[in-house]
C-alpha positions as a printed NumPy array, in Angstrom:
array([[  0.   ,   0.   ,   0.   ],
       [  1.697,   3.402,  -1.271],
       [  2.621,   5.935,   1.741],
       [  0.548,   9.132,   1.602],
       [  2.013,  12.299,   2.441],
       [  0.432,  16.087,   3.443],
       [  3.039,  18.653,   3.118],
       [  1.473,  22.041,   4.121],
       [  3.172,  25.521,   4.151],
       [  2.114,  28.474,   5.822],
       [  2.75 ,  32.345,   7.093],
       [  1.088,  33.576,  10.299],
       [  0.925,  37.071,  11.467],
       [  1.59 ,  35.587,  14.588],
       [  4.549,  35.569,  16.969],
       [  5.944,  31.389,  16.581],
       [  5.636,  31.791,  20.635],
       [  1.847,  32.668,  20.202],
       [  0.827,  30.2  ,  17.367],
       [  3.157,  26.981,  18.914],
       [  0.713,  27.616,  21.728],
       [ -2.033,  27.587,  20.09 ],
       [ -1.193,  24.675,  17.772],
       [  0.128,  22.321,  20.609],
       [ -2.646,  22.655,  22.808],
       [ -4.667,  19.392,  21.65 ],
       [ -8.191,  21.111,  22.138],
       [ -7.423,  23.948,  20.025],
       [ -6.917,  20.728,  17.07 ],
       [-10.624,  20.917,  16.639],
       [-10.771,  23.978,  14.605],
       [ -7.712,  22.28 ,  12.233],
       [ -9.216,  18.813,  11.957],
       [-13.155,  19.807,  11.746],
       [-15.171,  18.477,  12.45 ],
       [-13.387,  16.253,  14.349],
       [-14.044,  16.313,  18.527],
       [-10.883,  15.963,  20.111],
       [-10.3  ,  15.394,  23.753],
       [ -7.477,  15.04 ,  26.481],
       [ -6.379,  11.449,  27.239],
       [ -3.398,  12.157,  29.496],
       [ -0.492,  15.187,  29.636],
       [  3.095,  14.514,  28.912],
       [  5.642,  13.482,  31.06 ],
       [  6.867,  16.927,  31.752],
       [  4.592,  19.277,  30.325],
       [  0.939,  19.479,  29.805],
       [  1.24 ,  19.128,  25.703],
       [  4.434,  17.832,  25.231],
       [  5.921,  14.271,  24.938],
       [  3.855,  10.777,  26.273],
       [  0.752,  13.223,  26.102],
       [ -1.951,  12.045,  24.157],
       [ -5.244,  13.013,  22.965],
       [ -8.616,  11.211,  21.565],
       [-10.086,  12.339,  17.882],
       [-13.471,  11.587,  17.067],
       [-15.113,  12.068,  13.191],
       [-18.153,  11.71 ,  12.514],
       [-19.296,   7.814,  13.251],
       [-15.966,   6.666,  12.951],
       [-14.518,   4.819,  16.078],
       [-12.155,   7.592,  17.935],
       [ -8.337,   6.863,  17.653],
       [ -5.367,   8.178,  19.838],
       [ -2.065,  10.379,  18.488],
       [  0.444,  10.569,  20.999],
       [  3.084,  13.166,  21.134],
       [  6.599,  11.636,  20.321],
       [  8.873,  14.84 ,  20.04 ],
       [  8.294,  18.267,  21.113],
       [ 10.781,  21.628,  21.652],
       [  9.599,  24.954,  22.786],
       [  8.628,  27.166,  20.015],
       [ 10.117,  25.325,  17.132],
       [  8.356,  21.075,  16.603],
       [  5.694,  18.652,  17.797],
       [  6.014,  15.388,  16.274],
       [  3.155,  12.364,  16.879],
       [  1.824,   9.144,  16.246],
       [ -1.677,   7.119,  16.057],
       [ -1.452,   4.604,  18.728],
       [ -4.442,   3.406,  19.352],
       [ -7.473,   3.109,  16.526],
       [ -7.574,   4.229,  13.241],
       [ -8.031,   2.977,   9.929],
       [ -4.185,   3.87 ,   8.903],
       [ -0.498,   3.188,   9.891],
       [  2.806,   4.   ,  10.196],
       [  1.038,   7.813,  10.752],
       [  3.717,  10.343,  11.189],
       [  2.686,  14.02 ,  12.064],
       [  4.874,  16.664,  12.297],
       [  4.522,  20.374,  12.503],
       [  7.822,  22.634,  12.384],
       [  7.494,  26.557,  13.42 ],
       [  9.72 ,  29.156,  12.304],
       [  9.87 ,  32.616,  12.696],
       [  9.06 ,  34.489,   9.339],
       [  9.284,  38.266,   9.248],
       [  7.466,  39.738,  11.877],
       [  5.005,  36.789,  12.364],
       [  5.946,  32.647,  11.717],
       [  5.893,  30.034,   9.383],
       [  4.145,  26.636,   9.972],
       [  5.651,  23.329,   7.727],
       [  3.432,  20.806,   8.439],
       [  4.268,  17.418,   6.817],
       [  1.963,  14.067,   7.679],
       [  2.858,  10.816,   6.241],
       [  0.444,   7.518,   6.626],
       [ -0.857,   4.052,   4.787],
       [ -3.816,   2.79 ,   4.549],
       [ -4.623,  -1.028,   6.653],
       [ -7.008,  -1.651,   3.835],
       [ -6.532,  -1.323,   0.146],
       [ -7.223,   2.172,  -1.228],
       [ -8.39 ,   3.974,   2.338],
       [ -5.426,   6.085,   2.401],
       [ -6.041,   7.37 ,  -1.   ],
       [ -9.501,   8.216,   0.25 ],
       [ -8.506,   9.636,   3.44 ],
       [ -5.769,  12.078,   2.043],
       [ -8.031,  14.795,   0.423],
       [-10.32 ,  15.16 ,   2.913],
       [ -7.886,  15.713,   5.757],
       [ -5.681,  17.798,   3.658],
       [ -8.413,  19.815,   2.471],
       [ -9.878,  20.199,   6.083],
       [ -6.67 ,  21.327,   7.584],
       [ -5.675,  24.01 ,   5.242],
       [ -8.78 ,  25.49 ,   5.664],
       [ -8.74 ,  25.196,   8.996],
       [ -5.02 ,  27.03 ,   9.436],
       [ -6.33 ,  29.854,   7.432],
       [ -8.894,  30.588,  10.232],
       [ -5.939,  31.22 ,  12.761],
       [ -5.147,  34.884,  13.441]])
């Protein structure tokens, strides 16, 4: 089955201190991954949003599934995983912030297969559609 990837670019007027917190704060996710519900599992091991923390995602009827955070710096990456649920694997999320002019820059990559035939093909536009749209409604 053929890896899928999401490679997303984007400028903020934001500070990268003011739009890392907002992106690694797993509630906030909801406006990114409409209309998903996502809820807190557990924090991390050393800070509220940062590694071993994981959170729950809900769409639509589909069973929830868990992403875990894996990596995470201050101000510049959050890197996660599914582990629990989900209808793909060997899911790799990873958002990079960099400061851009007076406001940031967001490189957000995902990579993931399918478990059955054809279901990452059919998951990709959807969720890449859904979360550009829902980056251009942070200001």
């Amino acid at each position: 089955m053929a890896q899928q990837r999401i490679e997303i670019v984007q400028e903020f007027a934001l500070p990268v201190a003011e739009l890392f917190a907002y992106l690694s704060e797993h509630e906030n996710l909801a406006s990114i991954f409409a209309p998903a519900k996502i809820t807190r599992v557990r924090n991390g091991d050393t800070s509220r949003n940062g590694i071993g923390s994981v959170r729950s995602l809900r769409i639509l009827l589909a069973p929830p599934f868990e992403e875990t955070v894996t990596a995470f710096k201050e101000n510049e990456l959050v890197e996660y995983r599914i582990t629990k649920g989900s209808p793909l694997k060997n899911h790799h999320g990873v958002m990079k912030f960099y400061e851009f002019g007076s406001g940031s820059r967001l490189h957000y990559t995902i990579v993931f297969e399918g478990k059955l035939p054809l279901i990452a093909n059919v998951i990709k536009p959807g969720l890449e559609q859904a979360i550009r749209k829902g980056l251009k409604g942070i200001r």
